[in-house]
C-alpha positions as CSV (number, residue, x, y, z in Angstrom):
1,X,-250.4,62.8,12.1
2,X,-248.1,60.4,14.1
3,X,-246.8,60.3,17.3
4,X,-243.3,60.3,16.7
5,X,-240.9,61.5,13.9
6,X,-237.7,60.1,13.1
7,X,-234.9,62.8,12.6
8,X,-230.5,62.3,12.0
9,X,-228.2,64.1,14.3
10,X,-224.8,64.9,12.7
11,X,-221.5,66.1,14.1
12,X,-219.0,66.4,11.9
13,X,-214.9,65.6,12.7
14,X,-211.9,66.2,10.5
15,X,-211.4,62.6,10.2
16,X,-214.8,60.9,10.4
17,X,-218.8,61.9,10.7
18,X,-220.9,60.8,13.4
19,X,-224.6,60.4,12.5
20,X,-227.0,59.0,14.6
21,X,-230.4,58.0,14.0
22,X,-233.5,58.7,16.7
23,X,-237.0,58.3,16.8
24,X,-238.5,61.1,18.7
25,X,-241.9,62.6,20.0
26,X,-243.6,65.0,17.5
27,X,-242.5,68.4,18.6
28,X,-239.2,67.9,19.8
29,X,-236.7,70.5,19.2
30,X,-233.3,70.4,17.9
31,X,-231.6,70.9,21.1
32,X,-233.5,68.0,22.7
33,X,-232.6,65.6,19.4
34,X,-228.8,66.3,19.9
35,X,-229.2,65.9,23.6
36,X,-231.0,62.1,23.3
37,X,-228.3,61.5,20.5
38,X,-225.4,61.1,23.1
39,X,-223.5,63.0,21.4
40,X,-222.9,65.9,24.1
41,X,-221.4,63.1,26.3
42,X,-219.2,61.0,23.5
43,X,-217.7,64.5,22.8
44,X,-217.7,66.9,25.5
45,X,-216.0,69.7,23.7
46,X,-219.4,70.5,22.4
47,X,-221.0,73.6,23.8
48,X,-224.5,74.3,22.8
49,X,-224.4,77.5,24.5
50,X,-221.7,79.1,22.8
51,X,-219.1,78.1,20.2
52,X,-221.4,75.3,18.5
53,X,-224.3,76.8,16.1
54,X,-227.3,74.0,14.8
55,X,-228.7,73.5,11.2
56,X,-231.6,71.5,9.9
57,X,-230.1,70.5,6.6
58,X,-227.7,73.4,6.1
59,X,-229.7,76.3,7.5
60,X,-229.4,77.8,10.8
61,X,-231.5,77.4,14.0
62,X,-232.4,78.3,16.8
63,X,-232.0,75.0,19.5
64,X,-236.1,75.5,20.4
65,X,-236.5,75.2,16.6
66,X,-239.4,72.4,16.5
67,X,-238.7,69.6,14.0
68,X,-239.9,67.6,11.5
69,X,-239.8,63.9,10.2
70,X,-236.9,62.7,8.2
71,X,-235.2,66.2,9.4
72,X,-231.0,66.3,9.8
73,X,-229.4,68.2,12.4
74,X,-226.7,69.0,12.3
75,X,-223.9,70.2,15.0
76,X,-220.7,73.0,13.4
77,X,-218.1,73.2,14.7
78,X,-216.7,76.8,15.2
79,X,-214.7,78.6,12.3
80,X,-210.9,78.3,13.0
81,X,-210.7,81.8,10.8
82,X,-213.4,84.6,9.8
83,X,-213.2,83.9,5.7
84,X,-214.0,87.8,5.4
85,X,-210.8,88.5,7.6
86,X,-209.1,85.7,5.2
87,X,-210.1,87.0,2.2
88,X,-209.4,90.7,2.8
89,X,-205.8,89.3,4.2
90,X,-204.7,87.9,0.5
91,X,-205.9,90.6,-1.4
92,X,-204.4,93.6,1.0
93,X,-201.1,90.7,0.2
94,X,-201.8,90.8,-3.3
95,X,-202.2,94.6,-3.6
96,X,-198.7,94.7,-1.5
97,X,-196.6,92.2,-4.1
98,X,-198.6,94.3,-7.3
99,X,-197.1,97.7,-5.4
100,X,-193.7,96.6,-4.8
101,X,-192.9,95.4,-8.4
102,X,-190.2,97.3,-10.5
103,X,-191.1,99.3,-13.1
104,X,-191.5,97.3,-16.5
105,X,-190.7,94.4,-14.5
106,X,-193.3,91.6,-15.7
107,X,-195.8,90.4,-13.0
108,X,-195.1,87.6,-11.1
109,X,-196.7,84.3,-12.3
110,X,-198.2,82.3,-9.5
């Protein structure tokens, strides 16, 4: 087994991606391969202790979550809207338009 591993750290922007490339000790963490990234200090709006959640390749972890060579981690942002809160939204607005139509009126086309 080797000595080190080489793993991605990804934060994702609206407008661009930032992924950078480290070689690390075997048994690193996630939390420690987005710390040696720089990535905390390029964008300080960050916050590994609350808003900010980790993945390895599109599955939550934890940040003591040990890694793996060729592994991704990646940084989310947080949701701007709860898509349960979104979703239930339109359709209590759909089930308001269906409600308020006249009788033998046809349905609205959208």
């Amino acid at each position: 087994m080797s000595d080190a591993i080489d793993v991605q750290v990804v934060y994702a922007l609206p407008q661009r991606q930032e992924l950078i490339k480290l070689r690390l000790p075997a048994g690193a963490t996630a939390r420690e391969a987005v710390e040696a990234s720089g990535l905390l200090q390029k964008h300080p709006e960050i916050d590994l202790d609350g808003a900010n959640k980790l993945g390895v390749f599109a599955r939550l972890v934890k940040g003591d979550a040990v890694l793996r060579d060729k592994d991704r981690v990646e940084i989310y942002r947080p949701l701007i809207a709860d898509p349960k809160a979104v979703r239930r939204q339109r359709a209590d607005e759909g089930k308001a338009v269906k409600k308020g139509r006249r009788k033998g009126a046809p349905a609205a086309e959208e």
